[in-house]
VEXBAZA-61764 format. One record per atom (N, C-alpha, C): x, y, z; atom name; residue number from 1. Coordinates in nm, 3 decimals. Layout:
<atom><xx>X</xx><yy>Y</yy><zz>Z</zz><atomo>CA</atomo><num>NUM</num></atom>
...
***
This chain:
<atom><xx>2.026</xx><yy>-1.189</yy><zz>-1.229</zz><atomo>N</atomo><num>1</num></atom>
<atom><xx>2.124</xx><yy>-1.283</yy><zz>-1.271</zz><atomo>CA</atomo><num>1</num></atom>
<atom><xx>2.128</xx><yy>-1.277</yy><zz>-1.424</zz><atomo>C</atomo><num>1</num></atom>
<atom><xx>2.265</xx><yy>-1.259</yy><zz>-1.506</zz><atomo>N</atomo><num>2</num></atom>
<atom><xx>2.229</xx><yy>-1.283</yy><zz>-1.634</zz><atomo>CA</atomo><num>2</num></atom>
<atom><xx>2.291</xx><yy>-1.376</yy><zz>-1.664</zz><atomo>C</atomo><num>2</num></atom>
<atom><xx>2.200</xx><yy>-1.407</yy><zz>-1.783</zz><atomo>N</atomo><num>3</num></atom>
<atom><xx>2.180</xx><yy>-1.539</yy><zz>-1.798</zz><atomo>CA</atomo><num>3</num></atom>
<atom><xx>2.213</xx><yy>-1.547</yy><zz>-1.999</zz><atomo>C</atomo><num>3</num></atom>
<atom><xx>2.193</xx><yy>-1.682</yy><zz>-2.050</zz><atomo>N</atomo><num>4</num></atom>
<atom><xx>2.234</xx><yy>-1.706</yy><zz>-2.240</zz><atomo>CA</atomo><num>4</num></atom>
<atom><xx>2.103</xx><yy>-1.569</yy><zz>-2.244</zz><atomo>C</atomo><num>4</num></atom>
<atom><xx>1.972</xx><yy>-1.616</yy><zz>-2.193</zz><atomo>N</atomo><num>5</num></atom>
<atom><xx>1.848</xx><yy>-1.554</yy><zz>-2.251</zz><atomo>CA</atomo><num>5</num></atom>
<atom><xx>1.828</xx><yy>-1.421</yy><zz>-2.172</zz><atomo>C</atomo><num>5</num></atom>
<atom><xx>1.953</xx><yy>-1.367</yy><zz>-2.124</zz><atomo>N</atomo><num>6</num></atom>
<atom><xx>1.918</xx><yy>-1.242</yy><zz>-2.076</zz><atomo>CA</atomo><num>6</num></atom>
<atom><xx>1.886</xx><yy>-1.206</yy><zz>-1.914</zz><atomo>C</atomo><num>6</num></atom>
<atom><xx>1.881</xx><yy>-1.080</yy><zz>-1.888</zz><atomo>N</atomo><num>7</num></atom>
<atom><xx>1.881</xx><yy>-1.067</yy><zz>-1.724</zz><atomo>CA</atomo><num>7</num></atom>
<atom><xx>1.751</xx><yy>-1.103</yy><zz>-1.705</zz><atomo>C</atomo><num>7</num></atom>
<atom><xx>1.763</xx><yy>-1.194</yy><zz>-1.575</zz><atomo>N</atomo><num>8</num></atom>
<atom><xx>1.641</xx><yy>-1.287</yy><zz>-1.499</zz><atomo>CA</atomo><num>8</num></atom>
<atom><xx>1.655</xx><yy>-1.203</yy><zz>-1.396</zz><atomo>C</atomo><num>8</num></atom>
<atom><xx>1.522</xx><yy>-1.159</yy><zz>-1.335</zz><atomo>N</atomo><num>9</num></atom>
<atom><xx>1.543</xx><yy>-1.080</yy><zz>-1.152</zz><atomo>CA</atomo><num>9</num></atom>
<atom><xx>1.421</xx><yy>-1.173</yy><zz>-1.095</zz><atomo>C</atomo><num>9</num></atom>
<atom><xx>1.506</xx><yy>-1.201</yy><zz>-0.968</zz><atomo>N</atomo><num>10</num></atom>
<atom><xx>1.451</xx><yy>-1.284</yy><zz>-0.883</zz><atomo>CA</atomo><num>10</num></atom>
<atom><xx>1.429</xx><yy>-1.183</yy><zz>-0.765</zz><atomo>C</atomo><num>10</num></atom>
<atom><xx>1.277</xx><yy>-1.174</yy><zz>-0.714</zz><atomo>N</atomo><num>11</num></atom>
<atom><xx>1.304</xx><yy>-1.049</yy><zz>-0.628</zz><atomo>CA</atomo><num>11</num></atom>
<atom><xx>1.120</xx><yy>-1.033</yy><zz>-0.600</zz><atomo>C</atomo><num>11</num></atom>
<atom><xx>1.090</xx><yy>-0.966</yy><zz>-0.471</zz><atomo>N</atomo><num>12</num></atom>
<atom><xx>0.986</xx><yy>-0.976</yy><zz>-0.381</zz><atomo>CA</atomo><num>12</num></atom>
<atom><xx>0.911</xx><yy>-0.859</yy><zz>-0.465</zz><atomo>C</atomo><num>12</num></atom>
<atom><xx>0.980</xx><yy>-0.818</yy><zz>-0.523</zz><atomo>N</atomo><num>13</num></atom>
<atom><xx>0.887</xx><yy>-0.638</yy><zz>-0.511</zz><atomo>CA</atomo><num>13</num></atom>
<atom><xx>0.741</xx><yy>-0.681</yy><zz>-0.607</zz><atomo>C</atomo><num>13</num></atom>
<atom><xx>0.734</xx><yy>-0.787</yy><zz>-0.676</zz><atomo>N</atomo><num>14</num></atom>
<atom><xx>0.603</xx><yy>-0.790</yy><zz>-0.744</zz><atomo>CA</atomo><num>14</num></atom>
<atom><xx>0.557</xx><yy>-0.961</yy><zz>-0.697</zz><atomo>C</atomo><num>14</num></atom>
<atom><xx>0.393</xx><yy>-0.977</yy><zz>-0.644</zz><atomo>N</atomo><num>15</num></atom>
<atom><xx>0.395</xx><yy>-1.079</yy><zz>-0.585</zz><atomo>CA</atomo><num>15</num></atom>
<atom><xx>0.341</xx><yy>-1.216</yy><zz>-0.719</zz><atomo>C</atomo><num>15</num></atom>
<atom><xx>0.296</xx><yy>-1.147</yy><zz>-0.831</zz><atomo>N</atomo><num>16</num></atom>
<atom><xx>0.290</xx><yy>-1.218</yy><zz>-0.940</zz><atomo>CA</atomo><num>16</num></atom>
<atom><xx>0.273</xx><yy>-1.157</yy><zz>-1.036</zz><atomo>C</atomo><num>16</num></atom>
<atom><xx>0.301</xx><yy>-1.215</yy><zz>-1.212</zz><atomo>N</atomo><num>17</num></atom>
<atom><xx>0.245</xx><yy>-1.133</yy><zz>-1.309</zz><atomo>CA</atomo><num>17</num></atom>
<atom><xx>0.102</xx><yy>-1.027</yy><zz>-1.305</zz><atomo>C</atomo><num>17</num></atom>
<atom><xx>-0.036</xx><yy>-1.117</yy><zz>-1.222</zz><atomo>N</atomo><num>18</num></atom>
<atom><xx>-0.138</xx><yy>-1.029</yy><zz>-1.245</zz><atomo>CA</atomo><num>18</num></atom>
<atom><xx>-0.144</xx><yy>-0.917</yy><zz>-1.126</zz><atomo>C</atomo><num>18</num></atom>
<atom><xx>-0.107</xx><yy>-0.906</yy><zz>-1.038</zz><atomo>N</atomo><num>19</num></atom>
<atom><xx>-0.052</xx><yy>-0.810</yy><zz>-0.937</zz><atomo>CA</atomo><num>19</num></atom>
<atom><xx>-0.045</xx><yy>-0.867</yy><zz>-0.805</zz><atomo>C</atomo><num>19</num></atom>
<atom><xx>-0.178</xx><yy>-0.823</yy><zz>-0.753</zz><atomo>N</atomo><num>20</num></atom>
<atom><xx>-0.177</xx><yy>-0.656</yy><zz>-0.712</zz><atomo>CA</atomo><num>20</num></atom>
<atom><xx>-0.106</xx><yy>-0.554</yy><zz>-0.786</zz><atomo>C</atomo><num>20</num></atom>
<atom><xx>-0.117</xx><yy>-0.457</yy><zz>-0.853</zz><atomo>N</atomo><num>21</num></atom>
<atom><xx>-0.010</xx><yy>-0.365</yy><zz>-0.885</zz><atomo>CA</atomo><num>21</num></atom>
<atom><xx>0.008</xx><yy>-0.284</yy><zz>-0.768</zz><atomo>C</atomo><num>21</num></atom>
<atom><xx>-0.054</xx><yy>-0.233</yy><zz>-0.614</zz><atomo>N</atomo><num>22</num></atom>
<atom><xx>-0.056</xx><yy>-0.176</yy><zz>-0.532</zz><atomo>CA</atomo><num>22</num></atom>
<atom><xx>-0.044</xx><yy>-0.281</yy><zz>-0.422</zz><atomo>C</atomo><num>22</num></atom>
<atom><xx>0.032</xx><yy>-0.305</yy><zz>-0.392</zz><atomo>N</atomo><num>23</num></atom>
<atom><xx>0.074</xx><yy>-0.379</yy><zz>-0.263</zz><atomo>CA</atomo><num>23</num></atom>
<atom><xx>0.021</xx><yy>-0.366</yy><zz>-0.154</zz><atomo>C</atomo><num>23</num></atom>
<atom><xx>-0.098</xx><yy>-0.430</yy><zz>-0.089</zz><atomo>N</atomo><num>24</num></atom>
<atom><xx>-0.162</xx><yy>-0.389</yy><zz>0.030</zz><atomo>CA</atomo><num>24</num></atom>
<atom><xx>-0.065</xx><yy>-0.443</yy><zz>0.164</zz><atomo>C</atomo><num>24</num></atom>
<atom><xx>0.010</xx><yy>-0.491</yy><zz>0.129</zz><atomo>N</atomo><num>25</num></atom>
<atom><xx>0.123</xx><yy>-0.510</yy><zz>0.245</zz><atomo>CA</atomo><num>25</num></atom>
<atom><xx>0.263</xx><yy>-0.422</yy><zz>0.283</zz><atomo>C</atomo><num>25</num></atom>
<atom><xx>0.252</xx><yy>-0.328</yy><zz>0.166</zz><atomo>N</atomo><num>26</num></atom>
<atom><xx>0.390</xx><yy>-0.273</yy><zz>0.146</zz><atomo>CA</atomo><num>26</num></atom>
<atom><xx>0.411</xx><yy>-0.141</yy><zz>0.278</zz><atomo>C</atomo><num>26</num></atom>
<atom><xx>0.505</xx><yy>-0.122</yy><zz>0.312</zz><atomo>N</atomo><num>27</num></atom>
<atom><xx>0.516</xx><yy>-0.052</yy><zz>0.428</zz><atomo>CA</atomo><num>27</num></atom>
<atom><xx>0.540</xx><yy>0.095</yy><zz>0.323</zz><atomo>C</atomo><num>27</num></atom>
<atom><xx>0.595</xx><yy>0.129</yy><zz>0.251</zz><atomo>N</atomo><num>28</num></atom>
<atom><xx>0.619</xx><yy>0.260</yy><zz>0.174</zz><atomo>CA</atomo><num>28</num></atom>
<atom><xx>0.578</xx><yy>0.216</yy><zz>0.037</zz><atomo>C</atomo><num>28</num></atom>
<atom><xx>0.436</xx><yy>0.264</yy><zz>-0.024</zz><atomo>N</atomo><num>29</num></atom>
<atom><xx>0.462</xx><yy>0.174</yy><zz>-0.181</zz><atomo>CA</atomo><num>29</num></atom>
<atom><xx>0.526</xx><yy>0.289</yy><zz>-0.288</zz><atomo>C</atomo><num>29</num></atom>
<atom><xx>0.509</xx><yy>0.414</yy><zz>-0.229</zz><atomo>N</atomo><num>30</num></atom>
<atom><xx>0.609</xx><yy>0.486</yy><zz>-0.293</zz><atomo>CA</atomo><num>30</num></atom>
<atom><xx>0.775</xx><yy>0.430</yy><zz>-0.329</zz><atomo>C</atomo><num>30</num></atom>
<atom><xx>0.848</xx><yy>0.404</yy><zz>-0.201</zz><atomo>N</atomo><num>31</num></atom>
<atom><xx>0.942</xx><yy>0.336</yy><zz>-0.247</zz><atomo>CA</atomo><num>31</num></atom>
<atom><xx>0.914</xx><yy>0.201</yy><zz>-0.324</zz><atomo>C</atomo><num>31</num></atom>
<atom><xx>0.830</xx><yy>0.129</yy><zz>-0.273</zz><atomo>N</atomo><num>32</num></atom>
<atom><xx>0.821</xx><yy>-0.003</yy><zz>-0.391</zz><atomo>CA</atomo><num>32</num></atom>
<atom><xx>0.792</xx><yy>0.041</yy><zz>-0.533</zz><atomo>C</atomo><num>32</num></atom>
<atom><xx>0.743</xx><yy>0.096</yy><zz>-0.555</zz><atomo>N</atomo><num>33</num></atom>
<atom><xx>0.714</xx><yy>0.185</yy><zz>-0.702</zz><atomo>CA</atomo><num>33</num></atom>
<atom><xx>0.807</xx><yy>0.234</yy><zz>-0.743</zz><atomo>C</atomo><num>33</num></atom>
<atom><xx>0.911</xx><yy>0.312</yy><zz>-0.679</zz><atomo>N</atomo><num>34</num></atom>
<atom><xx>1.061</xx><yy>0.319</yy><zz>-0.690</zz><atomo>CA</atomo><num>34</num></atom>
<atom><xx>1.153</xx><yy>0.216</yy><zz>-0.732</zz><atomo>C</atomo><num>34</num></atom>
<atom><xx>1.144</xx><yy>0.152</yy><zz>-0.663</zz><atomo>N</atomo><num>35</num></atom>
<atom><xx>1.234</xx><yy>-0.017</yy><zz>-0.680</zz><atomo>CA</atomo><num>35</num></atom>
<atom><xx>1.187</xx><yy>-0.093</yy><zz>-0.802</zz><atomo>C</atomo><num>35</num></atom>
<atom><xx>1.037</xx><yy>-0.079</yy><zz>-0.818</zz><atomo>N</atomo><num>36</num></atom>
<atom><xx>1.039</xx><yy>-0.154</yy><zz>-0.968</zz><atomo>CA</atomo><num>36</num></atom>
<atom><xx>1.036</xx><yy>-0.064</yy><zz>-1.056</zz><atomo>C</atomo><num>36</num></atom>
<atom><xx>1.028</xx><yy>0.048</yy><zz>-1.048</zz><atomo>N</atomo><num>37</num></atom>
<atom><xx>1.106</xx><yy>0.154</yy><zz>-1.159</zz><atomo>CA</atomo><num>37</num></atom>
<atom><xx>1.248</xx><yy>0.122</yy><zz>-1.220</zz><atomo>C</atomo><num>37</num></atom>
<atom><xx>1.327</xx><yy>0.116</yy><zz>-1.059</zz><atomo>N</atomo><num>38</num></atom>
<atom><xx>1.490</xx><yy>0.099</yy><zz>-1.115</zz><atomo>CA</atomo><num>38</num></atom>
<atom><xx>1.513</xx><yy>-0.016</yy><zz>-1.168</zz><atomo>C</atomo><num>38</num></atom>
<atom><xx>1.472</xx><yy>-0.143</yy><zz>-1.154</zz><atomo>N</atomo><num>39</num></atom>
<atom><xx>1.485</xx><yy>-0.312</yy><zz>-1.177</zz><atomo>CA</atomo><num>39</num></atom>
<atom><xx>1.400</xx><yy>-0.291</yy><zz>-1.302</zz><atomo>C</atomo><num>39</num></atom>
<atom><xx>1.338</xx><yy>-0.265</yy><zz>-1.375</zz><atomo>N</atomo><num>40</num></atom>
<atom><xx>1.307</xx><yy>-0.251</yy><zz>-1.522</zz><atomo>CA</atomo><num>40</num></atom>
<atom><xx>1.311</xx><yy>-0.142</yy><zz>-1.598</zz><atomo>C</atomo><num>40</num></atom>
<atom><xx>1.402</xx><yy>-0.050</yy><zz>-1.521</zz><atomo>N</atomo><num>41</num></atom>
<atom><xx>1.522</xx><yy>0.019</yy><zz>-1.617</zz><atomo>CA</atomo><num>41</num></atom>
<atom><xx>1.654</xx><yy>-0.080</yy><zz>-1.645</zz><atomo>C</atomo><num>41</num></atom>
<atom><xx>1.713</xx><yy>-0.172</yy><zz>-1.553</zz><atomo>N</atomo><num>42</num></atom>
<atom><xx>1.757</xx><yy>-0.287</yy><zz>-1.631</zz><atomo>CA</atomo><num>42</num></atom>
<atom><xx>1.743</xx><yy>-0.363</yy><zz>-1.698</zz><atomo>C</atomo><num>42</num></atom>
<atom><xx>1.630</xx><yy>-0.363</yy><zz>-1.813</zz><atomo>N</atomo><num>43</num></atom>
<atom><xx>1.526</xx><yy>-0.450</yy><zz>-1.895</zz><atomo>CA</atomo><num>43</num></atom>
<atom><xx>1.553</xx><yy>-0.590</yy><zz>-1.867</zz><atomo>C</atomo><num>43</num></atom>
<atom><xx>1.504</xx><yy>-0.606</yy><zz>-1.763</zz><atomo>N</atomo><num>44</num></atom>
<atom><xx>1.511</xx><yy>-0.801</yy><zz>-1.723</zz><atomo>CA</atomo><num>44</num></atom>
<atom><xx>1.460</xx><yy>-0.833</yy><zz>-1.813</zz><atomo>C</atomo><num>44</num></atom>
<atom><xx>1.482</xx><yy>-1.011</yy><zz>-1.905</zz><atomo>N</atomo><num>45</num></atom>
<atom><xx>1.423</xx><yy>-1.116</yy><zz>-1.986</zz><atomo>CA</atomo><num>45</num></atom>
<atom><xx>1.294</xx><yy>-1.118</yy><zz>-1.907</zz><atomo>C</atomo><num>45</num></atom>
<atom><xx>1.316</xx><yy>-1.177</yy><zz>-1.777</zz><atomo>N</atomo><num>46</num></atom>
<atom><xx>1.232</xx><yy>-1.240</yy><zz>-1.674</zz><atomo>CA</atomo><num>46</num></atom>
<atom><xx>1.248</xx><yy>-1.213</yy><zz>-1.573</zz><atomo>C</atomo><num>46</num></atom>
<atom><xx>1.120</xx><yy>-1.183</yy><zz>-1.506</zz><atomo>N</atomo><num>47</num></atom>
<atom><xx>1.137</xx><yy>-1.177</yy><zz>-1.370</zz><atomo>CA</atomo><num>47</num></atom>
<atom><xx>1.011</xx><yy>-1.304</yy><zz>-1.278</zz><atomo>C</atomo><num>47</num></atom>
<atom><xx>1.132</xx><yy>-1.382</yy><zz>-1.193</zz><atomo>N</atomo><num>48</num></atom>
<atom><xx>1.043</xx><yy>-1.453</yy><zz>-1.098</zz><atomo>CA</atomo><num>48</num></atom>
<atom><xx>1.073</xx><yy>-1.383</yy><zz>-0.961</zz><atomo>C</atomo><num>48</num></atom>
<atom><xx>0.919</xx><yy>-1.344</yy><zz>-0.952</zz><atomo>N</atomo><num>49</num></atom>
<atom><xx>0.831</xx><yy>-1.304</yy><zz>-0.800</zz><atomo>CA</atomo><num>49</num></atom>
<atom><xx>0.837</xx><yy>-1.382</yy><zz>-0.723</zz><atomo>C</atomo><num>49</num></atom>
<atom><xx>0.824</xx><yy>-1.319</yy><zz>-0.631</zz><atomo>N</atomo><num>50</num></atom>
<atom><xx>0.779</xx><yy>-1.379</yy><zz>-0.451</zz><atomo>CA</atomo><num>50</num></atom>
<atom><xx>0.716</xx><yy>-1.493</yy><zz>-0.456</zz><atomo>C</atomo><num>50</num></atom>
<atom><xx>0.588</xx><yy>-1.467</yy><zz>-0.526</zz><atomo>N</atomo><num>51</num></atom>
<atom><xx>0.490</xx><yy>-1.578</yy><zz>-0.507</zz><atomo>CA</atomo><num>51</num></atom>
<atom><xx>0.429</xx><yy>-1.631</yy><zz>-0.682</zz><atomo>C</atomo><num>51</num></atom>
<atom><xx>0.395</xx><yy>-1.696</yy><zz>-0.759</zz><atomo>N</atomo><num>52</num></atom>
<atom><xx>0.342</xx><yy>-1.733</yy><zz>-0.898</zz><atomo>CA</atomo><num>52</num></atom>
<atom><xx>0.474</xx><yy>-1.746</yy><zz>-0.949</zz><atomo>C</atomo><num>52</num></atom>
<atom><xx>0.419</xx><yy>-1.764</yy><zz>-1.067</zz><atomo>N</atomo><num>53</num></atom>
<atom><xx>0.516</xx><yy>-1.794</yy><zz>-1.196</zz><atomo>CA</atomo><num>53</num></atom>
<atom><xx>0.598</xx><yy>-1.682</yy><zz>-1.272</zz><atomo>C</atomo><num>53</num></atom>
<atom><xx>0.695</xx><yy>-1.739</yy><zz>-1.356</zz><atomo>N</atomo><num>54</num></atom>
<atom><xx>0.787</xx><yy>-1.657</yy><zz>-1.406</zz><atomo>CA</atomo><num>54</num></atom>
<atom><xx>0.688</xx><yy>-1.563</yy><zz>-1.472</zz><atomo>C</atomo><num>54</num></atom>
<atom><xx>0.759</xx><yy>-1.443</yy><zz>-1.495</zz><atomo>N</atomo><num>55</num></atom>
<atom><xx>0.645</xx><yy>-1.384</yy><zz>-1.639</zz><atomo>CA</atomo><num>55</num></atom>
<atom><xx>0.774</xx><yy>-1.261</yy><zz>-1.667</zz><atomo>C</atomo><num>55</num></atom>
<atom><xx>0.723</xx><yy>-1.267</yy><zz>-1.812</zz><atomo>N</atomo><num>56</num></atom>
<atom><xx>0.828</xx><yy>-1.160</yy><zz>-1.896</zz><atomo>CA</atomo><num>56</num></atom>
<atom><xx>0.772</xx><yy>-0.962</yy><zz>-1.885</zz><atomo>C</atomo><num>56</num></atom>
<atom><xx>0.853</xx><yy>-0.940</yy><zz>-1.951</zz><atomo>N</atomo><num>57</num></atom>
<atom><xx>0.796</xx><yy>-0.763</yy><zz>-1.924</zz><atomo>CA</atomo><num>57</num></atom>
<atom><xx>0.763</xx><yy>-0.724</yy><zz>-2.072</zz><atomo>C</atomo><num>57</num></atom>
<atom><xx>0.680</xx><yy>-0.663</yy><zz>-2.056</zz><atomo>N</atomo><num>58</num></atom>
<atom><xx>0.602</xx><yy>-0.649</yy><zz>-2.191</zz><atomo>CA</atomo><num>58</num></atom>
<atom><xx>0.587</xx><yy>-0.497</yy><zz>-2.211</zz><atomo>C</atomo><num>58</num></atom>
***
């Protein structure tokens, strides 16, 4: 969604800022590794996860 402060992604593929970075639930994490490849080649402001708090990309 963009937003005054920039694109916000609201979206499952990361379950919080501190990880997991490897998804022990993910059915292909190749493709999930894919998917957050392409979604921060759109340089989101913010992204709020599945589960925790907002957190920025650094």
């Amino acid at each position: 969604m963009e937003t005054a402060g920039g694109l916000v992604a609201l979206t499952h593929l990361w379950w919080n800022a501190d990880g997991p970075i490897d998804d022990p639930l993910a059915v292909d994490g190749d493709l999930l590794l894919a998917s957050r490849e392409r979604l921060l080649a759109l340089s989101p402001a913010l992204i709020i996860p599945g589960h925790g708090a907002p957190f920025r990309v650094q």
